[in-house]
C-alpha positions in Angstrom: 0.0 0.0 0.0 1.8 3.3 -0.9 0.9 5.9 1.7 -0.3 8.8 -0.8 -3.4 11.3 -0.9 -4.9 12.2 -4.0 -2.3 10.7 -6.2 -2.3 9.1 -9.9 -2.4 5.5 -10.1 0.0 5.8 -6.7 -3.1 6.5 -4.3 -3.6 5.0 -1.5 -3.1 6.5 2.1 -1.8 9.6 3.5 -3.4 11.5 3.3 0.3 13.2 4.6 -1.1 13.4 2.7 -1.9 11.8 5.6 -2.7 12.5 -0.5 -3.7 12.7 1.9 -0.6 13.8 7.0 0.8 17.2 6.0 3.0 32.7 8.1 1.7 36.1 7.0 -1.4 36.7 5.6 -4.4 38.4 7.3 -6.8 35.2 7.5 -5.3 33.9 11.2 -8.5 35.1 13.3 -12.2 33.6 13.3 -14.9 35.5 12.3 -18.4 35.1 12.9 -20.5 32.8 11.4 -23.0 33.7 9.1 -26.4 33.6 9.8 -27.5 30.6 8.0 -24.5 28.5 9.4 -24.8 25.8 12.1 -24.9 27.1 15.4 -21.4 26.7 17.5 -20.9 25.1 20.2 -18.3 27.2 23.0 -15.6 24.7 23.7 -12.9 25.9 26.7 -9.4 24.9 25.0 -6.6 22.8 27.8 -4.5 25.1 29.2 -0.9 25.4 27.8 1.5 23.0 28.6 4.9 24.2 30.4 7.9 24.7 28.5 9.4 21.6 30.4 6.6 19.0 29.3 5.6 19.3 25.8 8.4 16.9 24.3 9.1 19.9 21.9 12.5 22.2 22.0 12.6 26.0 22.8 13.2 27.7 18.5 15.9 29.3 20.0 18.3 30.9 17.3 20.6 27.8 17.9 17.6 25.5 16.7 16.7 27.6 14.1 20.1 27.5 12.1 19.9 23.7 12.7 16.5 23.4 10.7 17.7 26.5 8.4 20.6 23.7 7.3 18.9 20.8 7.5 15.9 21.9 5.1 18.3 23.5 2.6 20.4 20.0 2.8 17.0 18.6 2.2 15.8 20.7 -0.8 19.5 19.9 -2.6 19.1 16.2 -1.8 15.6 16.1 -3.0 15.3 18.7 -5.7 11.9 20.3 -4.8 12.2 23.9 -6.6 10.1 25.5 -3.5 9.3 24.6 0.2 7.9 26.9 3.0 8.4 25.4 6.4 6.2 26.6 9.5 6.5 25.5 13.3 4.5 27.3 15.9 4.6 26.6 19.9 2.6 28.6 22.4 5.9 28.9 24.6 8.8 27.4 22.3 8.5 30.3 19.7 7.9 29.8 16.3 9.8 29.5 12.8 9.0 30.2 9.5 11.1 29.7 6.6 11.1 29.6 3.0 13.5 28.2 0.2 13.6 28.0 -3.2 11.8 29.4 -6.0 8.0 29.3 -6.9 8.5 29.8 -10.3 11.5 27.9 -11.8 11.1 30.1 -15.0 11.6 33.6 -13.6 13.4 32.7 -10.6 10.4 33.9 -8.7 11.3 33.2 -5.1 9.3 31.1 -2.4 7.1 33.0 0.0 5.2 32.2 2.9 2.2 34.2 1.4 1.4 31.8 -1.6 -1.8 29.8 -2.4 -0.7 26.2 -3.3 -2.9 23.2 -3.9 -3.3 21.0 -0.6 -4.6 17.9 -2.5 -6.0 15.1 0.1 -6.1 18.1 3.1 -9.2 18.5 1.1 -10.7 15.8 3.0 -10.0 17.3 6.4 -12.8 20.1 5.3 -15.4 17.7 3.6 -15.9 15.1 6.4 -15.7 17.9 8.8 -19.2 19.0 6.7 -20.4 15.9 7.3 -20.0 15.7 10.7 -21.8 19.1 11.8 -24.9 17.3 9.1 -24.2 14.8 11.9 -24.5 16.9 14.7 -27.7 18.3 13.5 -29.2 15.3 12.8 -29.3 15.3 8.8 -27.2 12.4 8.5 -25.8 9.6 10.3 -22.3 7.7 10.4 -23.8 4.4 10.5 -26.4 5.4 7.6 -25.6 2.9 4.3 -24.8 5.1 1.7 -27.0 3.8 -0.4 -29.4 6.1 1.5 -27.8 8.9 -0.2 -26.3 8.0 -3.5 -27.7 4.8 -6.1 -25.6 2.2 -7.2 -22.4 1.8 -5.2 -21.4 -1.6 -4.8 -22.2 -2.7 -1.4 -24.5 0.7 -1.0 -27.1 -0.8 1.8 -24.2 -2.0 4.2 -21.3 0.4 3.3 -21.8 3.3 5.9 -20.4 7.0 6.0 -18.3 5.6 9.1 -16.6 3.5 6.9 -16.2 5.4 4.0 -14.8 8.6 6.0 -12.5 5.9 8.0 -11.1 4.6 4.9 -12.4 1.2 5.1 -15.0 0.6 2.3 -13.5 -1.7 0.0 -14.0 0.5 -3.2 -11.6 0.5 -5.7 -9.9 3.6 -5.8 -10.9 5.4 -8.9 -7.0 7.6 -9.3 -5.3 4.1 -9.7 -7.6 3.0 -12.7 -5.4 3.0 -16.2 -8.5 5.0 -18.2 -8.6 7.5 -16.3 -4.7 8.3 -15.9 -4.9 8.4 -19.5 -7.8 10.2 -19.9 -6.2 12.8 -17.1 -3.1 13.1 -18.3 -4.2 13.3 -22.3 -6.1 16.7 -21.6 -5.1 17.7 -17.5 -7.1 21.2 -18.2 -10.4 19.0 -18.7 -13.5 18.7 -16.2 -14.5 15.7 -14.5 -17.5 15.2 -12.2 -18.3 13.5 -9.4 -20.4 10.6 -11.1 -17.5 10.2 -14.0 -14.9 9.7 -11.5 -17.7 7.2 -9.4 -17.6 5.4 -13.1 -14.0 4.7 -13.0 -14.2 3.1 -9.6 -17.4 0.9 -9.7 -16.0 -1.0 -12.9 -14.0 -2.5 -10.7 -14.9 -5.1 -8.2 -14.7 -4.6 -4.3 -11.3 -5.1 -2.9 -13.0 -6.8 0.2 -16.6 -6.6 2.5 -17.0 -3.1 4.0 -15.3 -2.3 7.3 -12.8 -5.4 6.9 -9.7 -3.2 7.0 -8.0 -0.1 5.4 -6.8 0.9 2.4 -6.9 4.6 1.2 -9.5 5.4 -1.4 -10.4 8.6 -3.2 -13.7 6.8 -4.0 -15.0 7.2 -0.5 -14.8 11.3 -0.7 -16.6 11.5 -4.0 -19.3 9.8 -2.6 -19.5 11.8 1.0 -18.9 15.1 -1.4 -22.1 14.1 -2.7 -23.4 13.2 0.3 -22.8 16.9 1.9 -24.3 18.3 -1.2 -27.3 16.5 -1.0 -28.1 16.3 3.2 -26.5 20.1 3.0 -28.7 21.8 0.1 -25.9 23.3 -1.2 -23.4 22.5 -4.0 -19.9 21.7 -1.9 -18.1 24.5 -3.0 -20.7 27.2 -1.4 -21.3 24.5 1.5 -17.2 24.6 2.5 -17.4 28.4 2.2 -20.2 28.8 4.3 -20.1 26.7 6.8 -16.6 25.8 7.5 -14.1 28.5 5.9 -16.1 31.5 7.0 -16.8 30.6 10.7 -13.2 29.5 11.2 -12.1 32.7 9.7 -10.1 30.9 6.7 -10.2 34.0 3.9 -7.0 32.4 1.7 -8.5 29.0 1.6 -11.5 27.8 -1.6 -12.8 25.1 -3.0 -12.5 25.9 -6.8 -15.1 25.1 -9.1 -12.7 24.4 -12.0 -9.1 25.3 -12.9 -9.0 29.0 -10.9 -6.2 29.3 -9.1 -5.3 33.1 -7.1 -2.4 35.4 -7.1 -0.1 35.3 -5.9 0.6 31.5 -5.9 3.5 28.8 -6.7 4.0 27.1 -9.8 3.8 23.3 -9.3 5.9 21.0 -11.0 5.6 17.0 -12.0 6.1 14.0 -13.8 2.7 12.0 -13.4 2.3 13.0 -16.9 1.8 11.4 -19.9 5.3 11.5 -21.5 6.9 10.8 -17.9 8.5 14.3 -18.4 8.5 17.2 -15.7 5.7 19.2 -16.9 4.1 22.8 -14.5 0.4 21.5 -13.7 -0.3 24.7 -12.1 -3.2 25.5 -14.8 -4.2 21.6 -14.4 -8.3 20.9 -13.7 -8.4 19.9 -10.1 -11.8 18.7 -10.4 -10.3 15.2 -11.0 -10.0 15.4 -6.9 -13.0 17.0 -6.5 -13.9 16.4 -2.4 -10.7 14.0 -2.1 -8.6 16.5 -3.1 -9.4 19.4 -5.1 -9.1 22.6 -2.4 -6.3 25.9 -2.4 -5.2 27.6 0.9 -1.8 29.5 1.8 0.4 28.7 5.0 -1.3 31.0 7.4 -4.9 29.4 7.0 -3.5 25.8 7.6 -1.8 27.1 10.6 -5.2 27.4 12.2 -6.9 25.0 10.6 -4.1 22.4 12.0 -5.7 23.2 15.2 -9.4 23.5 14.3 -9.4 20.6 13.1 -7.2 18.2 15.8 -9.1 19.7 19.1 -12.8 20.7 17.2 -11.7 24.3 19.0 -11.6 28.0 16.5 -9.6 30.8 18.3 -12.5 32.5 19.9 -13.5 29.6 21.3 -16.2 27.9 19.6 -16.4 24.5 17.5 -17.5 23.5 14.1 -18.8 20.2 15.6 -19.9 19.3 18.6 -17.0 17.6 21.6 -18.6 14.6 21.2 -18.7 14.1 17.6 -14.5 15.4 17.7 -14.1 12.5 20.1 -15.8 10.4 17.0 -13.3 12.0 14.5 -9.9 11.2 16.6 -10.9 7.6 17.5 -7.9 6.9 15.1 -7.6 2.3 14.9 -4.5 1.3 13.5 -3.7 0.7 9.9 -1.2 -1.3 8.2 1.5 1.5 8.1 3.6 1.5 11.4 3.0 4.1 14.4 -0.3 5.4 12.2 -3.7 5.6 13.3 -6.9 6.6 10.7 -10.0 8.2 12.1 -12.5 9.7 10.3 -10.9 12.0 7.6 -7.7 12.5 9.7 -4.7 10.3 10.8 -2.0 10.5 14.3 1.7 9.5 13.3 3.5 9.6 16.4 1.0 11.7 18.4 1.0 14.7 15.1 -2.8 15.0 14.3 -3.8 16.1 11.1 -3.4 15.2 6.9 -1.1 15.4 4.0 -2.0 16.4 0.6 -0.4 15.6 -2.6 -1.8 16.0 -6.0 0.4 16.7 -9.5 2.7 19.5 -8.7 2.0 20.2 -5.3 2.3 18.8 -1.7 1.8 20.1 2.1 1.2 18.4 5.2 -0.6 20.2 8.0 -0.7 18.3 11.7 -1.1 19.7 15.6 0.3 17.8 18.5 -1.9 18.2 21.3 0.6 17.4 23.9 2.7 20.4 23.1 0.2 22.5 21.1 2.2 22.6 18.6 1.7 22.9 14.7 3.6 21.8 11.6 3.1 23.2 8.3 5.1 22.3 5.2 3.7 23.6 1.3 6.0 22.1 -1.4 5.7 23.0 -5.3 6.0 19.5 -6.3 4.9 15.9 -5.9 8.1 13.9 -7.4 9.4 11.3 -5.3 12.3 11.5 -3.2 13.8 7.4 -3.1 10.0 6.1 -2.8 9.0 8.8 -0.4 6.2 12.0 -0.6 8.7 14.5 -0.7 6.8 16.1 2.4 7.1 12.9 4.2 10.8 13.6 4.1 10.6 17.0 4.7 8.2 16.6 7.6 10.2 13.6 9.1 13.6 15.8 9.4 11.9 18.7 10.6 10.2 17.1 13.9 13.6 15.2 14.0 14.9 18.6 15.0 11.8 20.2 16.9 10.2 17.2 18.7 12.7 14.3 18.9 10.3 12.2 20.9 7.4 12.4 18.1 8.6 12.1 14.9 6.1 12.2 12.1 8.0 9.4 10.4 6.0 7.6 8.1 7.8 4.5 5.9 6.4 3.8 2.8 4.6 0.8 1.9 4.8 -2.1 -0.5 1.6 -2.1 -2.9 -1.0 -3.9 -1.7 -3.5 -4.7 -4.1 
């Protein structure tokens, strides 16, 4: 199983994707809901740990040069054009950094301010819809899905549960041949939901419903819809509504087609159809659609990291309700060492949260509760690195520096199909 998000033909879990885990701008405070979203519920956050018990180092300027070398060590090693690294600690300081260019044409450098596709974070933000339909009674986890959307193999025992927990036994509609070809013949067309559905259900199940995990695209296709249709809104102006706008998230969309703001980072690749390094900035990301299709900037995903690991927005309140959160973090064990997979979100080595990697473009935003402390790396490409996400690497040596005793270290896996 490799451990991807919303890769080609190379998807399985990470959603560091994990596709999948994983700084200035002036969308880091919550605003207030509008009037038609769900009402929140005021949570009281845990109080700070001490400097002397969160397993994390003080940033001093010592520890800063050490990550300063290490990452550009890393970016020479690897060969990613551009990476923006971001560490925050309520007591230890903070640190962000970037390297590189965004552009490799112009010479354009890095910046913390850029918009860059997050791929499989996506998912983060779709089952967190579906759990405040939860909370208000418009759904429910253990509903088939069938209920919601015809014809999926298995539809009248296959739940939302599973499907969010990566467990249905759908065949993963990114690792079908047809549609790599199809993608990668014409990357600016559309796809929609029910094409991409197509892909998967020619295929037969990989095994009965809640047997085990394996990663699948499939499943947030069909929860996408399932938000649309329980929400009364299309998923685009569901996200905005209900989710972006209460937790204050101003440089962070759901596009409806190839849109992409300014300023943002080219994104380079070579799951193309030639094999060579192509820019798939301008590429259609309705391919990923609710798996994987969504834009932010590093500043957003700093406070989403925390949103979405403790349920809790900076002023206090919560997009769902505690219990449901509990729900969310029940994170069983999958195949891949040291990681756990709850609904729409995975814990390697305590670091809560989800990686994101789609053609030219890869982050990984997680939170470690036992420090309060967040991670944030955006990378302008998706090209291996030895058989590693490149910000699997990048995320593995930078907790190597900052939290020795929780190292988001997460080995890639044999296939597995």
């Amino acid at each position: 199983m490799r451990h991807t998000c919303t890769r080609l033909r190379r998807g399985t879990v990470t959603a560091t994707a994990v596709g999948a885990l994983v700084v200035p701008s002036a969308a880091g405070t919550a605003v207030a809901a509008p009037a038609s979203a769900p009402a929140a519920v005021t949570a009281t956050a845990p109080p700070a740990p001490s400097p002397s018990d969160t397993g994390v180092r003080t940033l001093t300027p010592d520890v800063k040069r050490q990550l300063d070398q290490a990452v550009q060590q890393l970016m020479d090693r690897t060969h990613v054009p551009g990476a923006t690294v971001g560490v925050w600690t309520p007591h230890q300081g903070q640190y962000v950094k970037s390297f590189g260019v965004a552009d490799k044409t112009t010479g354009r450098p890095m910046d913390p301010g850029l918009y860059l596709r997050i791929g499989s974070e996506t998912k983060t933000f779709t089952v967190t819809a579906l759990l405040q339909l939860a909370d208000q009674g418009k759904v429910g986890l253990d509903d088939p899905i069938g209920k919601y959307v015809a014809g999926v193999p298995n539809g009248d025992s296959l739940t939302l549960r599973q499907l969010a927990g990566m467990r249905s036994g759908l065949f993963n509609y990114s690792d079908d041949d047809g549609f790599f070809k199809a993608l990668t013949s014409d990357p600016q067309r559309p796809f929609t939901p029910q094409q991409l559905l197509d892909y998967s259900f020619q295929h037969p199940v990989l095994f009965p419903p809640g047997q085990k995990f394996d990663y699948c695209n499939t499943n947030l296709i069909l929860l996408g819809l399932v938000v649309e249709k329980a929400g009364g809104l299309p998923l685009a102006d569901y996200l905005r509504t209900r989710v972006l706008a209460p937790a204050g998230l101003g440089h962070t969309l759901f596009p409806r087609g190839a849109e992409f703001p300014q300023p943002h980072a080219q994104g380079y690749t070579d799951q193309t159809a030639t094999g060579q390094v192509e820019d798939a900035a301008d590429w259609n990301p309705s391919w990923a659609w609710a798996a994987g299709a969504m834009i932010s900037d590093l500043d957003d995903l700093r406070v989403w990291a925390r949103t979405v690991a403790t349920g809790v927005l900076p002023d206090g309140r919560t997009l769902i309700s505690p219990a449901t959160q509990k729900q969310r973090l029940t994170t069983p064990p999958t195949p891949i060492a040291g990681t756990g997979y709850g609904l729409g979100i995975f814990d390697v080595q305590g670091w809560i949260g989800h990686n994101g990697s789609l053609p030219g473009y890869e982050s990984l935003t997680v939170y470690l509760p036992s420090a309060q402390a967040t991670l944030v790396v955006l990378l302008n490409t998706d090209i291996d690195y030895r058989g590693s996400e490149p910000s699997t690497v990048f995320g593995e040596t930078v907790t190597r520096i900052v939290s020795p005793q929780h190292v988001f270290d997460l080995p890639a896996q044999p296939a597995a199909r």
